[in-house]
VOGU-3710 file (C-alpha; in Angstrom, 3 decimals, decimal comma):
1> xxxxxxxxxx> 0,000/0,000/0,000  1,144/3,590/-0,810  1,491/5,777/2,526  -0,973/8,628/2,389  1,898/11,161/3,250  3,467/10,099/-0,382  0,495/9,935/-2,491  0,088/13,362/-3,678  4,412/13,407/-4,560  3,095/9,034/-6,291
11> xxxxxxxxxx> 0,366/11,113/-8,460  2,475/13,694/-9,540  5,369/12,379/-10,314  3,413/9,323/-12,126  1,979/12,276/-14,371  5,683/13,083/-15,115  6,695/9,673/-15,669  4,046/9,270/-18,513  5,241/12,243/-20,414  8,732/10,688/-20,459
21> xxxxxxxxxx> 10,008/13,393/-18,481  11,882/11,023/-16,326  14,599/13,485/-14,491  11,195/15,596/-12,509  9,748/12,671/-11,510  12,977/11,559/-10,115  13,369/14,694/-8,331  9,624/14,912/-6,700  10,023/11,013/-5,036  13,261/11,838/-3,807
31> xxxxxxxxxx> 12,397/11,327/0,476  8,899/9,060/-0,629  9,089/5,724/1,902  6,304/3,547/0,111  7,730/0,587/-2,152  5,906/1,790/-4,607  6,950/5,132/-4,957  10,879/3,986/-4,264  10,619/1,379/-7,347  9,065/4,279/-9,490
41> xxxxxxxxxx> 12,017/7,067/-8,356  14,650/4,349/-9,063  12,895/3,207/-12,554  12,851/7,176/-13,379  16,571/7,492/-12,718  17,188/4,151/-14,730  14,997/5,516/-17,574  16,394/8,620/-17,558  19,948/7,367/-17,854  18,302/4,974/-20,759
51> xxxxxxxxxx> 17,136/8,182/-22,462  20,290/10,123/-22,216  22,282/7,123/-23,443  20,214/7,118/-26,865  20,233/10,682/-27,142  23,465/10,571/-27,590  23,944/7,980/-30,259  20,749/8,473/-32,193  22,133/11,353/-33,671  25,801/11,113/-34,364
61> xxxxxxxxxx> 26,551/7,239/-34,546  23,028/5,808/-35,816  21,734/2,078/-34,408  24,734/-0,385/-35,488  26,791/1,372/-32,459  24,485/1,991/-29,694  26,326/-0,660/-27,288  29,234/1,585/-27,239  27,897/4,313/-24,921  26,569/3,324/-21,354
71> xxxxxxxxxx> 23,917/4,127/-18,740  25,606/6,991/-16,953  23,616/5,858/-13,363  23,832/2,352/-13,702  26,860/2,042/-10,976  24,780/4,323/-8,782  21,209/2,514/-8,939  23,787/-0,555/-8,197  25,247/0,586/-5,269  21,633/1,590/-3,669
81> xxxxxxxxxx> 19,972/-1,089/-4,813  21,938/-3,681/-3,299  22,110/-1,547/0,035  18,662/-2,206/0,443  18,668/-6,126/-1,171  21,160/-6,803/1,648  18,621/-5,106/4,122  15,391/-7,362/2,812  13,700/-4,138/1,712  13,221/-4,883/-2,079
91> xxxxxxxxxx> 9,730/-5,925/-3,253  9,207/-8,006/-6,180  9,229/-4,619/-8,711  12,392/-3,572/-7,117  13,907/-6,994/-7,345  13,178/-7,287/-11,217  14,594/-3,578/-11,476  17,656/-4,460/-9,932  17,921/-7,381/-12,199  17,687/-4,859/-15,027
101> xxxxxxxxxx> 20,498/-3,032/-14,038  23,175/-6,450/-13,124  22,055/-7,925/-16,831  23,194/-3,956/-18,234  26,065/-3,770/-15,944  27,344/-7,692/-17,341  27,126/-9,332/-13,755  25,016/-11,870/-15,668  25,505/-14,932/-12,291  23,965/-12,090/-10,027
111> xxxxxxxxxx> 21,259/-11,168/-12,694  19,864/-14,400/-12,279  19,731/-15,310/-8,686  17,943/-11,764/-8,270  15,472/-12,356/-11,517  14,454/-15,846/-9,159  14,215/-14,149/-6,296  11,636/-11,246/-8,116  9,877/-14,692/-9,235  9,588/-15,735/-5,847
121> xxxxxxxxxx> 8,292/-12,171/-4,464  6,006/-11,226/-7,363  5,285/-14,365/-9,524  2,736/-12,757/-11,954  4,902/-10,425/-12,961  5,343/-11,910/-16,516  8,701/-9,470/-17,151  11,348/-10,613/-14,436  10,286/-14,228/-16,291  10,888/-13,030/-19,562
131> xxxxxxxxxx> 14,332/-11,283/-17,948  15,384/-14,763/-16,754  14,651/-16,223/-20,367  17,077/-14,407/-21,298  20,187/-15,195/-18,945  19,387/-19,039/-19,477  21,898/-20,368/-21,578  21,045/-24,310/-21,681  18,666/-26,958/-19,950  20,751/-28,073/-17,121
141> xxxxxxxxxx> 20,757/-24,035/-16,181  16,943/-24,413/-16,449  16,931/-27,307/-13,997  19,234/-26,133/-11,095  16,858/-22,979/-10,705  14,276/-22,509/-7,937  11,665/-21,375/-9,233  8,245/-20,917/-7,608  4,925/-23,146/-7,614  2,667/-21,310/-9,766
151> xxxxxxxxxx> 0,821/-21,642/-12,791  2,738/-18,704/-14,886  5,927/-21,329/-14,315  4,396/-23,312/-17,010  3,874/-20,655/-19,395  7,355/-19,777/-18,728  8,696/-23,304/-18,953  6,537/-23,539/-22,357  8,587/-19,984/-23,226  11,874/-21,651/-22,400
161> xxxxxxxxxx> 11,312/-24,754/-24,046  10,854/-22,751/-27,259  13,641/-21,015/-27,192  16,162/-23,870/-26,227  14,773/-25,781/-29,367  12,881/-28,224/-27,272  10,300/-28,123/-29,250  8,018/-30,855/-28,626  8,247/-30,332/-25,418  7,087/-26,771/-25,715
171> xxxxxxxxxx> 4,097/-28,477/-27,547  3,482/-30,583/-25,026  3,711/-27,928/-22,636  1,308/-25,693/-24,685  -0,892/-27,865/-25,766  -1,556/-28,881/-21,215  -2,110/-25,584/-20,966  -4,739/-24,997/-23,509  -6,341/-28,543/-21,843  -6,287/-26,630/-18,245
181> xxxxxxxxxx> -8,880/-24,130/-19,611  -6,732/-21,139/-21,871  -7,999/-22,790/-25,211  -8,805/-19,695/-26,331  -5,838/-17,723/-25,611  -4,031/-15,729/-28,856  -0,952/-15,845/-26,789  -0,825/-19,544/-26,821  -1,936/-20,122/-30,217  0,604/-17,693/-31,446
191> xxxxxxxxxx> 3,499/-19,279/-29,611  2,620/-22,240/-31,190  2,779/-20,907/-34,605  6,519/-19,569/-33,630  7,832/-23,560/-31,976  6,715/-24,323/-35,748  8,396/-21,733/-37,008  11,855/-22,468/-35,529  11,526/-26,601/-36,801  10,944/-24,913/-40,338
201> xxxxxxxxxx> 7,465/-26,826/-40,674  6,167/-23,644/-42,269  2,670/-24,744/-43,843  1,836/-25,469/-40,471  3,047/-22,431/-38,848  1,199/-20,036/-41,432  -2,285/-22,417/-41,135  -1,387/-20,937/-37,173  -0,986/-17,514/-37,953  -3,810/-17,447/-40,198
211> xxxxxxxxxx> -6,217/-18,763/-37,936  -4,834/-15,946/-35,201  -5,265/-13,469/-37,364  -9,154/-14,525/-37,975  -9,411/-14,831/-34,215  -7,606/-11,084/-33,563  -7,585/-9,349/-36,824  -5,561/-6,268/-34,927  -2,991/-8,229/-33,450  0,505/-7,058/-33,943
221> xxxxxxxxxx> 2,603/-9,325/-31,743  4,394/-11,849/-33,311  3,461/-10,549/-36,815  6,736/-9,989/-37,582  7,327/-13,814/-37,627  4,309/-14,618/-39,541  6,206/-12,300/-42,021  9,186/-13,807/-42,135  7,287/-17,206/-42,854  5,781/-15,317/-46,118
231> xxxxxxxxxx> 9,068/-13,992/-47,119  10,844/-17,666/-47,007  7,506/-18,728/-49,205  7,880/-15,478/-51,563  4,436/-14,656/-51,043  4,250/-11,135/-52,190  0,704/-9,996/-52,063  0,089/-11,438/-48,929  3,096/-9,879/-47,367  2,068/-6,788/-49,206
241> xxxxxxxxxx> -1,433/-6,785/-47,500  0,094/-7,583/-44,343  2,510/-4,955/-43,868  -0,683/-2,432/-45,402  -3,085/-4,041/-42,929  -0,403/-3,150/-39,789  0,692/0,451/-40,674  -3,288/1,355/-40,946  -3,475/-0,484/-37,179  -0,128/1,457/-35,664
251> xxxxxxxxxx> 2,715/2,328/-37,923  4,847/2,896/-35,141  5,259/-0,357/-33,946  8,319/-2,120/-34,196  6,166/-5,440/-35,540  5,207/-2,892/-38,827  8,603/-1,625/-39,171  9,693/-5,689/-39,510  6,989/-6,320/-41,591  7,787/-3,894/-44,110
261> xxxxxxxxxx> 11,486/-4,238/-44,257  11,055/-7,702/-45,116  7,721/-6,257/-48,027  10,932/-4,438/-49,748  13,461/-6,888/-49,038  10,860/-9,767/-50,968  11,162/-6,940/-54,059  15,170/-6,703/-53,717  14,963/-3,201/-52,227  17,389/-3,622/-49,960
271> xxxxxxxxxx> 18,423/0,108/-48,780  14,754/0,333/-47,950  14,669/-2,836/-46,388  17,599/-1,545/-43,955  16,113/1,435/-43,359  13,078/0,263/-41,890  15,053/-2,176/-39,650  16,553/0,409/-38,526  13,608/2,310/-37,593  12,492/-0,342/-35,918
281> xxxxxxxxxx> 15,349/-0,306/-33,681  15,401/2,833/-33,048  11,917/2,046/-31,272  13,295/-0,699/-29,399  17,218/-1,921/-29,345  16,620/-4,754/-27,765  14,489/-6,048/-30,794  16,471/-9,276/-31,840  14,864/-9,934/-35,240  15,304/-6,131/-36,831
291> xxxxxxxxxx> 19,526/-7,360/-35,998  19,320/-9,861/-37,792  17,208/-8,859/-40,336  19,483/-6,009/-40,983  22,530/-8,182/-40,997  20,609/-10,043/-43,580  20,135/-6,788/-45,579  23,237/-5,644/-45,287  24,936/-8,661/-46,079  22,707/-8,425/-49,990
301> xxxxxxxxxx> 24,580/-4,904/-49,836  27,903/-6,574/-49,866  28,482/-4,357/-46,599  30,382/-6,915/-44,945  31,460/-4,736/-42,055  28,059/-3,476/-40,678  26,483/-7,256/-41,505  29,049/-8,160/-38,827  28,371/-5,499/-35,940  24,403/-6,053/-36,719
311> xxxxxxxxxx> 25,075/-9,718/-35,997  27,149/-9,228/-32,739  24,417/-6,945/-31,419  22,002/-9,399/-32,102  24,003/-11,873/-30,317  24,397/-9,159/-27,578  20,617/-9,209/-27,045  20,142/-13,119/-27,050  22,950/-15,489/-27,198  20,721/-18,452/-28,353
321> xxxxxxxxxx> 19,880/-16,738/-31,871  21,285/-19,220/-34,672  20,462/-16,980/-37,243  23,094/-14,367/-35,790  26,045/-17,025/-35,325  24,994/-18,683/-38,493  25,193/-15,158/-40,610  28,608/-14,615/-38,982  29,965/-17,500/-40,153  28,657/-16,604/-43,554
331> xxxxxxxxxx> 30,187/-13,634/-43,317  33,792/-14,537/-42,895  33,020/-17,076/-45,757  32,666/-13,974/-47,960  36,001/-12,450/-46,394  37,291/-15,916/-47,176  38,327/-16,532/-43,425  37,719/-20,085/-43,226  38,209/-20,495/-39,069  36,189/-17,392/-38,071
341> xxxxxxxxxx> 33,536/-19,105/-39,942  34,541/-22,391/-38,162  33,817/-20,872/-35,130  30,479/-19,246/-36,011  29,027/-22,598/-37,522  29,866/-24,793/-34,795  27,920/-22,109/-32,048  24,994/-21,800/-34,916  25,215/-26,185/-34,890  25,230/-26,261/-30,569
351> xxxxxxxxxx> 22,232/-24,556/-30,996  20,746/-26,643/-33,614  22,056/-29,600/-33,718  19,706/-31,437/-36,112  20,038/-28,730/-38,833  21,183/-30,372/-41,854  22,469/-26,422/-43,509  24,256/-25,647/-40,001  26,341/-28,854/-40,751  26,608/-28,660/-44,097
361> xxxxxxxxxx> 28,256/-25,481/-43,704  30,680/-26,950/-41,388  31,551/-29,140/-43,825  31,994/-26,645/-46,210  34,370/-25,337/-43,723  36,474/-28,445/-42,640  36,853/-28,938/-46,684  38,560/-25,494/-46,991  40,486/-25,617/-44,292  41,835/-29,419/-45,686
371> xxxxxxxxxx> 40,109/-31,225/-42,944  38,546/-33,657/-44,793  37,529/-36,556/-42,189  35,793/-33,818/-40,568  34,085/-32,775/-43,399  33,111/-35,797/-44,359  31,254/-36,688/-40,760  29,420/-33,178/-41,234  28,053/-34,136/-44,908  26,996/-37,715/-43,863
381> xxxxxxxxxx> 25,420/-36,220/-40,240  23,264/-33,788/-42,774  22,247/-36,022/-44,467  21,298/-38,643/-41,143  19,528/-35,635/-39,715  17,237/-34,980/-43,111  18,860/-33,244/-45,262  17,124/-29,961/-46,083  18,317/-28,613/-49,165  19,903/-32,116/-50,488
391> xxxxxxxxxx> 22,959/-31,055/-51,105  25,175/-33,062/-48,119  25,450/-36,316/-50,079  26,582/-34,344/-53,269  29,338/-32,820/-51,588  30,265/-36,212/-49,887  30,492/-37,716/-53,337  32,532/-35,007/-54,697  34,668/-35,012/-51,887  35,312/-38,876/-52,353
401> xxxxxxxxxx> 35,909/-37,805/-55,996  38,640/-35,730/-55,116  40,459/-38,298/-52,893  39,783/-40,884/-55,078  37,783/-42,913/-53,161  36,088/-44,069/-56,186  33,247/-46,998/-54,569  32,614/-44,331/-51,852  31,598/-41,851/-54,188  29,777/-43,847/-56,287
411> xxxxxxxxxx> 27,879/-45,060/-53,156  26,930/-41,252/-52,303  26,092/-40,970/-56,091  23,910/-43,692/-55,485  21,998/-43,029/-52,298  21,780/-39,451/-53,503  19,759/-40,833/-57,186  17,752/-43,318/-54,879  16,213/-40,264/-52,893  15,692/-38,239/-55,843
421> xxxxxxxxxx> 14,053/-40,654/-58,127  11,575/-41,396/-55,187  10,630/-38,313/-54,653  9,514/-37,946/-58,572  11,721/-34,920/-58,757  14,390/-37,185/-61,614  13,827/-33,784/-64,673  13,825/-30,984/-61,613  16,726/-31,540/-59,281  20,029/-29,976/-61,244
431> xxxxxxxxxx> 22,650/-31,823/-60,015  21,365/-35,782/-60,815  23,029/-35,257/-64,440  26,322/-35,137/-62,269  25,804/-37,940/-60,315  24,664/-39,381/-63,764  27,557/-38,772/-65,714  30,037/-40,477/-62,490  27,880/-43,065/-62,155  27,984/-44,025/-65,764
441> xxxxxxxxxx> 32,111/-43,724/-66,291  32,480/-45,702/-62,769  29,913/-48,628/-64,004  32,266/-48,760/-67,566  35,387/-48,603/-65,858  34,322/-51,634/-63,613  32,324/-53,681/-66,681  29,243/-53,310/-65,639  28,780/-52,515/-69,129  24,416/-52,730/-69,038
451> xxxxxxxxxx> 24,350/-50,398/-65,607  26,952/-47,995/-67,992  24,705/-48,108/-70,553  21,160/-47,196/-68,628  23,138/-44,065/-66,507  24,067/-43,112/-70,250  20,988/-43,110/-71,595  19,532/-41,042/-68,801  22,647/-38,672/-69,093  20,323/-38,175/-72,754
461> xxxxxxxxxx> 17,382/-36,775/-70,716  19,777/-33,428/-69,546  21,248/-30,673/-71,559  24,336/-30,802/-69,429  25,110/-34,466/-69,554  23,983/-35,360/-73,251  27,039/-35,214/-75,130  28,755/-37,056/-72,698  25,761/-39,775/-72,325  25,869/-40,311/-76,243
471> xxxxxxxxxx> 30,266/-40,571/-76,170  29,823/-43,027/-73,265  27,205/-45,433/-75,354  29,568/-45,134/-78,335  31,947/-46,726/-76,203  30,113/-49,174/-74,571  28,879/-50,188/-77,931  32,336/-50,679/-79,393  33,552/-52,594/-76,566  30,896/-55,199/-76,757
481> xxxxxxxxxx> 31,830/-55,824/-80,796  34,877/-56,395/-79,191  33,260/-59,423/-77,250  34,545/-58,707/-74,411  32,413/-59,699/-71,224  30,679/-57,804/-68,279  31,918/-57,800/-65,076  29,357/-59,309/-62,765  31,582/-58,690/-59,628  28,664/-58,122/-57,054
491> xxxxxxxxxx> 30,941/-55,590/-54,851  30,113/-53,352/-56,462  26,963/-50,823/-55,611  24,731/-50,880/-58,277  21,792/-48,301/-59,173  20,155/-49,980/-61,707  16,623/-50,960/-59,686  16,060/-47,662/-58,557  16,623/-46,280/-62,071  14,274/-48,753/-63,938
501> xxxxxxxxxx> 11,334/-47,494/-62,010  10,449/-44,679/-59,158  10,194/-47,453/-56,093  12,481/-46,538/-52,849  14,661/-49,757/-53,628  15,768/-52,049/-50,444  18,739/-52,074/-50,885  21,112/-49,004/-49,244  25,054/-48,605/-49,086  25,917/-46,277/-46,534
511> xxxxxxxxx> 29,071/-44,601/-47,303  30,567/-44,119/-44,212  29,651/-45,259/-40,651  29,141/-42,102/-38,924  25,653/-41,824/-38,278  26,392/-41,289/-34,952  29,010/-39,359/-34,936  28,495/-35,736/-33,896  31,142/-32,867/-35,367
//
């Protein structure tokens, strides 16, 4: 309760406070003995300091450098605020404020045993949760907290879930809590949409977000997402009418600003695209999709240098973001510094660990930097894991190629053809000429003159490969008026069923036995 003696001081300087004119509401609590009026003097002072730190970059330095200047009364809101922690006086608000200013000042350890303790005091106060979120790195740091007994823990375990990549557990988690009688939250529904999101199953995630936006038409949260789902799927006018729909709801938003960035960036107007981000970050610089976004733009740019610093800051504001470690790494691949990128993957693959393009990356990686056992366990993991973009066998193969290791290759070759001819996809994927073409000078070259002979005549079907299909039947044709006889040497792999008709075939050569080996 507020002391009557400090309530007409709480009202005033409250009116202050809500005009942003943080320094006079500061200065009218100062002597105020209520909790309540204490937390809203030291949130002033903390605000103010806030304020006076972006006033001071905004201008002269822009968003990319905005962690280089800090919060002037940080030290001082430290010192007082731990006086009175050490003297039990803090109530939950206090607690999460204090929290605030450890995480600023870098004394993450102490961040979190004071974020607990606000859970503890105040536990449906959704922020010091989402504060704690934050400062959790992995799930055994999840475990050894204490948190309290109370039904926002599951939302936040739900939350944390989500953003450690557990995600059927966050399903789970969600889908208890929608039993337990919140079936018709929008909250719930849209953090479901985002846990399919981050596994990439994206018709599922925009059926979500489509049925939210039925349910809450003026919804902005989260929207930002949704667009980045319609931006992987190129789906102009529906981005279009989304980023129309949110700047006639609130164009100041940073949700809108996201939105339309990523309208321009779908039409390869990158300066605008950046621009936007940036506005959005300007609104909030804590927002950890406008970072990477931007990187994203700027990296289109060629502006390797402020890709990099819009990365780290992203990073800055949450550790766990692939996206930012992952666009690092691409970075340095540009700059053609094979171990910074090295580094970069690997953090991007700790974070997720059954993405085939993190791994493929690494192997891309290990192959530069003449690692090839390495690289080889990162193309063959890919493709364990489900190869996304079906590309990790193809390396392997060429990588075998290179060393010579001729059956190994031709294995690859042939697990790679077995996929794609199941799929139906024989006339669409590009590279199945290549494996084509190997497959049909490694069948000659061991006698297997009637396998030769069907890889050459699909090497016909391809621009690419047609010359070389037609040579390689000439060939085959003139060695059999020679008389001499096929090989019928059974060790060797042989791609013929699959080939003859579109059935998975039975029969599979793995390549290497590292399916359970993790780079």
């Amino acid at each position: 309760m507020c002391d009557a003696r400090d309530l007409d001081a709480l009202c005033l300087a409250k009116s202050y406070f809500d005009l942003k004119e943080y320094d006079r509401a500061a200065y009218f609590l100062r002597g105020c003995r209520s909790q309540k009026a204490y937390f809203l003097y030291m949130y002033s002072r903390y605000l103010s300091g806030e304020k006076k730190k972006d006033d001071e970059t905004v201008d002269s330095l822009g968003p990319l450098e905005k962690g280089q200047v800090r919060n002037e009364a940080l030290r001082e809101l430290r010192v007082e605020l731990s006086k009175k922690h050490s003297a039990g006086e803090l109530d939950g608000f206090a607690l999460y404020l204090y929290g605030v200013v450890l995480r600023k000042l870098d004394l993450l350890k102490e961040a979190v045993e004071i974020f607990v303790a606000a859970t503890h005091a105040l536990p449906l106060h959704w922020g010091s949760w989402l504060e704690l979120c934050n400062l959790i790195t992995n799930i055994e740091m999840l475990k050894s907290l204490s948190l309290p007994e109370c039904w926002v823990r599951d939302f936040f375990m739900a939350h944390m879930f989500t953003e450690l990549q557990m995600i059927k557990e966050a399903l789970q988690k969600y889908q208890s809590l929608m039993e337990a009688g919140f079936a018709k939250s929008t909250y719930i529904i849209s953090q479901i949409a985002v846990a399919y999101h981050n596994i990439r199953d994206i018709d599922q995630a925009l059926y979500l977000f489509n049925e939210l936006r039925e349910q809450d038409p003026f919804r902005i949260e989260n929207m930002d997402t949704f667009s980045n789902l319609l931006y992987v799927r190129s789906m102009k006018p529906e981005l279009s009418y989304l980023a129309h729909n949110l700047v006639e709801i609130d164009k100041y938003r940073v949700e809108t600003c996201c939105v339309i960035g990523n309208y321009y960036s779908l039409r390869s107007q990158h300066e605008k695209a950046a621009l936007y981000f940036q506005r959005a970050l300007k609104l909030n610089p804590r927002c950890l999709g406008a970072w990477t976004l931007m990187g994203h733009e700027y990296m289109e740019m060629k502006n390797t240098s402020a890709a990099i610093q819009a990365y780290r800051h992203a990073i800055e504001v949450n550790k766990r973001d692939y996206r930012a470690w992952y666009g690092l790494g691409q970075t340095y691949e540009i700059l053609k510094m094979p171990f910074y990128s090295l580094y970069y993957y690997r953090k991007a693959h700790q974070l997720r660990p059954n993405d085939s393009r993190m791994l493929v990356a690494l192997g891309e990686c290990y192959e530069k930097l003449s690692q090839q056992v390495e690289a080889k366990k990162c193309y063959w993991r890919a493709y364990s894991v489900g190869d996304v973009e079906r590309m990790a066998l193809l390396k392997l193969a060429k990588l075998h190629e290179q060393l010579n290791e001729f059956d190994d290759a031709a294995q690859c070759y042939i697990i790679y053809i077995q996929d794609i001819f199941s799929c139906g996809e024989q006339l669409e994927h590009a590279e199945v000429s290549t494996a084509l073409r190997y497959l049909g000078q490694y069948y000659f070259k061991n006698k297997l003159y009637d396998e030769a002979s069907l890889c050459a005549q699909r090497c016909c079907d391809y621009n690419d490969a047609r010359e070389e299909g037609k040579a390689l039947l000439r060939q085959i044709s003139a060695v059999r008026e020679q008389g001499e006889p096929s090989s019928t040497d059974l060790s060797v792999p042989c791609v013929f069923n699959p080939l003859s008709n579109n059935t998975t075939p039975v029969r599979r050569v793995s390549p290497l036995d590292l399916s359970s080996v993790t780079p």
